[in-house]
Structures are given as structure tokens and as C-alpha cells.
MARKOLKE-47811 format. One record per residue (C-alpha): residue number from 0; x, y, z; residue in three letters. Coordinates in Angstrom, 3 decimals, decimal comma, padded with zeros to 6 digits. Example, Ala and Ser with C-alpha at 12.3 -4.5 7.8 and 13.67 -1.06 7.14 Angstrom:
<sites>
(site 0; (012,300; -004,500; 007,800); 'ALA')
(site 1; (013,670; -001,060; 007,140); 'SER')
</sites>
This chain:
<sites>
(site 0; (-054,884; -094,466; -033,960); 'UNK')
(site 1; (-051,906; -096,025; -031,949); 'UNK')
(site 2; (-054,110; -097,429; -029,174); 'UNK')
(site 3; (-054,827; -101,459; -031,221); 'UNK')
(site 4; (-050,579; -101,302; -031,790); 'UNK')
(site 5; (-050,071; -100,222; -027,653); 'UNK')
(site 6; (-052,575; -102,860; -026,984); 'UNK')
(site 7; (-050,691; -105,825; -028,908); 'UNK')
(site 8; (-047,134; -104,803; -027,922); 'UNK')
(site 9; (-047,919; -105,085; -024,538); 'UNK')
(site 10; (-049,345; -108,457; -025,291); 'UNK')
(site 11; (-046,617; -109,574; -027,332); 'UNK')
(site 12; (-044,332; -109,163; -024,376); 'UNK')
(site 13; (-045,719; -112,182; -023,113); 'UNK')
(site 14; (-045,128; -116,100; -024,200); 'UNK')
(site 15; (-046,427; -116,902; -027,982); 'UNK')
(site 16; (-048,008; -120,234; -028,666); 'UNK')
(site 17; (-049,054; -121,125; -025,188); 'UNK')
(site 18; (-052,660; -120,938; -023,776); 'UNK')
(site 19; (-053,021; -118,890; -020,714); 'UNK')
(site 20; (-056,566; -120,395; -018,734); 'UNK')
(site 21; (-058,260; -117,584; -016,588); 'UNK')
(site 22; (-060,137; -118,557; -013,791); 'UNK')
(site 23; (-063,361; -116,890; -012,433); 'UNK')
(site 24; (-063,724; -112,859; -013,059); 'UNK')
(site 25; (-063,265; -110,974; -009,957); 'UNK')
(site 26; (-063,353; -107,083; -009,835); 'UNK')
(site 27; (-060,126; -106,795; -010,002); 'UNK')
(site 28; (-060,334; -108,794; -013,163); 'UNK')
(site 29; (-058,228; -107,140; -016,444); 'UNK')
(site 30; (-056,994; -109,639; -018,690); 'UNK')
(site 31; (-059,816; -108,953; -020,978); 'UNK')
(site 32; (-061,050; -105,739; -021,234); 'UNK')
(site 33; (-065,028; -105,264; -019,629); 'UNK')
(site 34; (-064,926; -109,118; -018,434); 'UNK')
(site 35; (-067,984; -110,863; -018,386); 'UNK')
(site 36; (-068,291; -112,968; -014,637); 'UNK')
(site 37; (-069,931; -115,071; -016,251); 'UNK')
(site 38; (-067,657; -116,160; -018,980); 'UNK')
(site 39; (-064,538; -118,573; -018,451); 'UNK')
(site 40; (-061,977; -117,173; -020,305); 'UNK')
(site 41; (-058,493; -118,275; -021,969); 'UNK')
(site 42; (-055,813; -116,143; -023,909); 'UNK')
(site 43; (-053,554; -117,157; -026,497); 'UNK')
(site 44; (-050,843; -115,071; -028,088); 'UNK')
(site 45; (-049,911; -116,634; -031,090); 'UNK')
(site 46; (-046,730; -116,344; -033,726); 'UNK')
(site 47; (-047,205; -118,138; -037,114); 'UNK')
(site 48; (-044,301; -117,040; -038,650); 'UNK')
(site 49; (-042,110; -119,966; -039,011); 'UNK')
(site 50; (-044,515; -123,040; -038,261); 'UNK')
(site 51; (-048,413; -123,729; -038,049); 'UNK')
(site 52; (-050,202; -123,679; -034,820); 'UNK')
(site 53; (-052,352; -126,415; -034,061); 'UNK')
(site 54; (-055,389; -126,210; -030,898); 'UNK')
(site 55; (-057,114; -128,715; -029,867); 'UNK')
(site 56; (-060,415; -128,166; -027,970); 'UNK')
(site 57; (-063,066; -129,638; -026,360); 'UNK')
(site 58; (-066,361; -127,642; -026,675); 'UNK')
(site 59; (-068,627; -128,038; -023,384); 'UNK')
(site 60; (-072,367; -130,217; -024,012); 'UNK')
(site 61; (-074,882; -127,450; -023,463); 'UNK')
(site 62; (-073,744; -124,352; -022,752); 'UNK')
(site 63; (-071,888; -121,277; -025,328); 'UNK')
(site 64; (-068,307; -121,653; -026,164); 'UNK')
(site 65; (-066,260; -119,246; -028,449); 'UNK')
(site 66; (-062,882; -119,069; -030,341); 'UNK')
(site 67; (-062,141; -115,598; -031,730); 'UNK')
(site 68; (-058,834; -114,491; -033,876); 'UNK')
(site 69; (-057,445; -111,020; -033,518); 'UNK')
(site 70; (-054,696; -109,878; -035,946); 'UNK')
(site 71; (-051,793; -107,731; -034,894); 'UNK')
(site 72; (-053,610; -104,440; -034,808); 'UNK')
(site 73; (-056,429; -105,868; -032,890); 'UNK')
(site 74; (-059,074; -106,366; -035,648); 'UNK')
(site 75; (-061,318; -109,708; -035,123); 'UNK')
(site 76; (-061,010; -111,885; -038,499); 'UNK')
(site 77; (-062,508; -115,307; -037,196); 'UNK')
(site 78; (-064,663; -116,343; -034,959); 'UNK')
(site 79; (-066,486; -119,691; -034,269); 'UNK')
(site 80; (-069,210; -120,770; -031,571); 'UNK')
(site 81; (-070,491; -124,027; -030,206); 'UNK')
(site 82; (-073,481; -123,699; -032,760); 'UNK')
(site 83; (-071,087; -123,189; -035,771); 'UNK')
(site 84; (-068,850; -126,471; -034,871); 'UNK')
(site 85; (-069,601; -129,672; -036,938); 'UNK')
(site 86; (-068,350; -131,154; -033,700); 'UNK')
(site 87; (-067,719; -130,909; -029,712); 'UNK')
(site 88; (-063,819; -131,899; -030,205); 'UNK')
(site 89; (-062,077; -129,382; -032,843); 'UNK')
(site 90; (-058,521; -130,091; -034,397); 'UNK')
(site 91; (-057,798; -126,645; -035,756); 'UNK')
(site 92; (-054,561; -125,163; -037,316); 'UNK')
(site 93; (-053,897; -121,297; -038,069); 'UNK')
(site 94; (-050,946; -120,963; -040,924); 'UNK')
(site 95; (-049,362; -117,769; -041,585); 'UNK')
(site 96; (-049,851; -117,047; -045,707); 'UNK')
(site 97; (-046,554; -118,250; -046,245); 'UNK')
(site 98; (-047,070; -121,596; -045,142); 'UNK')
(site 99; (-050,791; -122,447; -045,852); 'UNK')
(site 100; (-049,311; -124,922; -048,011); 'UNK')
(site 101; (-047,417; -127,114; -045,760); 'UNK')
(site 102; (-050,943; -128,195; -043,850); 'UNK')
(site 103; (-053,062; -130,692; -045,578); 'UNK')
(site 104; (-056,766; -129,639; -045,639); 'UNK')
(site 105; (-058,149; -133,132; -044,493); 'UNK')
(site 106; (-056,099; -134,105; -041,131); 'UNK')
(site 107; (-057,990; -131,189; -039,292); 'UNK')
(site 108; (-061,608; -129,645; -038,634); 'UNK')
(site 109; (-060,535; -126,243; -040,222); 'UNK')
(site 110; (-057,589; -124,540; -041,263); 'UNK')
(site 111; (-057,616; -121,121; -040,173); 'UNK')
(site 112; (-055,209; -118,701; -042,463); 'UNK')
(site 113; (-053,653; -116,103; -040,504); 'UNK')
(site 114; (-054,760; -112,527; -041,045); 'UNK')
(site 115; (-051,142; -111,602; -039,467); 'UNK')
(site 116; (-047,979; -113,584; -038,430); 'UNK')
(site 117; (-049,064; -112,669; -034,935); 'UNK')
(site 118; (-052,187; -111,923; -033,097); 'UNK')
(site 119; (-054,251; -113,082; -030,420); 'UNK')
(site 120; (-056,488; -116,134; -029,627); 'UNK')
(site 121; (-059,569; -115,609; -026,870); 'UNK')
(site 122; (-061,547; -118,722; -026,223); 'UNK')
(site 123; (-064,841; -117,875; -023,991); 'UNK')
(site 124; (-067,259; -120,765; -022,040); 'UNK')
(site 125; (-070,314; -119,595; -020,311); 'UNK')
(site 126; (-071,260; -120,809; -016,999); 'UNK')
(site 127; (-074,438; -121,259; -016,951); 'UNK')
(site 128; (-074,995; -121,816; -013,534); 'UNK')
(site 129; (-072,572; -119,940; -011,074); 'UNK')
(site 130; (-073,964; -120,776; -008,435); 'UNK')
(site 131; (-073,199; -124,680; -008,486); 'UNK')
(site 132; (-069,361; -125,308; -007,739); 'UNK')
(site 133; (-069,640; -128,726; -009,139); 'UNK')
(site 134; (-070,957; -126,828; -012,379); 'UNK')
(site 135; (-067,958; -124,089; -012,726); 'UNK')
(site 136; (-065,601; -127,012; -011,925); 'UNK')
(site 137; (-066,506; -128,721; -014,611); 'UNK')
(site 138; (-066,254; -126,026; -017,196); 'UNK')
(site 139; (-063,061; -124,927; -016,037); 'UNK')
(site 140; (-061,530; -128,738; -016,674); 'UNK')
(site 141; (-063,358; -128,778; -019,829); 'UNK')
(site 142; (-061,417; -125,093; -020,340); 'UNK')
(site 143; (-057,926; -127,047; -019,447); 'UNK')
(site 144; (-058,225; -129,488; -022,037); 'UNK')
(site 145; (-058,176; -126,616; -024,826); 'UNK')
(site 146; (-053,963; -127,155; -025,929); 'UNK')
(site 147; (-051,943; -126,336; -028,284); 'UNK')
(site 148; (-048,837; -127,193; -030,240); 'UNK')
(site 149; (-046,727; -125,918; -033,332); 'UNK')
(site 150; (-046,569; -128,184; -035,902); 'UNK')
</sites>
């Protein structure tokens, strides 16, 4: 089927290697497809093909928080959740094949090995309480201090 290729060259169209922070889901909401309003959500579009990416995040005390790596034709190959991290402020690097070697194993929390030169990055926080402002706020400056950087 054409439909994961349509998906990623529209995405590709956009900025590689710079994370794009949603903000609360509306109705109108489309940047993910079926958005959750519960769910903060940020994008990544990422190109591996001449340097390693490195993220940094910050994983929120007490509440679910997600990283997930699509490949080029839209097929999920990682994934990690705030039960799975050894810790709640992640140094990760993705390498394309070519250049797993140029990253040494112990300056970061994982090393993540591309499935594709390109692909796409979703990170997802849950607020747990939408109804408190003070609560989303805080999520959504613990979402802003997710960053990245190419090596």
C-alpha cells in the first residue's frame, strides 16, 4: 500500500531534527492522527543520515510519558515509557547503521540504531488531571525541556 509512503512524504516536507511541542488537543486537532485530549504531544522528524541525533528529556514524576520511533514507511521499531526508563532524565542518541560506530555506548542512557535514515519521533505525557491549569502547565514545561541536537 502507498498510504505509510504518502503519510511520511508529507511529513518530510517539514524541518528534520527539530522537536515540534503540541499544545492541548482541540477538535480541530490533526497533527496526530485520533489524538488523545488527554495526551501532551510532541513530533520530531528526524534525518540520521550524515550525523547522530541526540534528545534529551525530562520524564514527568508520576504520571505516563512515551518516546516512540517510526521508520520511513511508518512502521513503529522502538518505543520506551516512564516505567521502562532507568531514569527521569534520558540522554538518548539514534545513529543511522552507517554510523553506529562513531557514538560511544557509555556517554548516553541508550543508543537507539535507526531502523531508517529518516523517520519520525512522537513523545506523549498524560495529564492526569485536566482540570487543574497549574497541573497542564506544568507538564507542558516539563514537555519543553525535551531538545535535541545532532552530534
Amino acid at each position: 500500500t502507498s498510504i505509510p509512503g504518502i503519510i511520511m512524504h508529507v511529513a518530510f516536507k517539514r524541518i528534520y531534527n527539530r522537536i515540534d511541542y503540541g499544545g492541548l488537543v482541540t477538535s480541530e486537532s490533526r497533527g496526530v492522527v485520533a489524538p488523545s485530549p488527554d495526551l501532551l504531544y510532541s513530533g520530531l522528524r528526524y534525518d540520521v543520515s550524515e550525523r547522530p541525533l541526540k534528545i534529551d528529556a525530562i520524564i514527568p514524576q508520576d504520571t505516563y510519558w512515551s518516546m516512540s520511533l517510526f521508520n520511513s514507511r511508518t512502521d513503529n521499531y522502538f518505543s520506551l515509557n516512564d516505567v521502562q526508563a532507568k531514569s527521569k532524565k534520558l540522554s538518548i542518541v539514534v545513529v543511522s547503521k552507517n554510523n553506529r560506530n562513531a557514538v560511544s555506548d557509555n556517554k548516553y542512557d541508550k543508543i537507539i540504531e535507526a531502523d531508517s535514515d529518516k523517520g519520525i519521533i512522537i513523545f506523549r505525557i498524560l495529564i492526569d488531571n485536566l482540570d487543574s491549569k497549574d497541573r497542564v502547565s506544568e507538564l507542558q514545561k516539563i514537555q519543553r525541556q525535551t531538545t535535541c541536537s545532532l552530534l
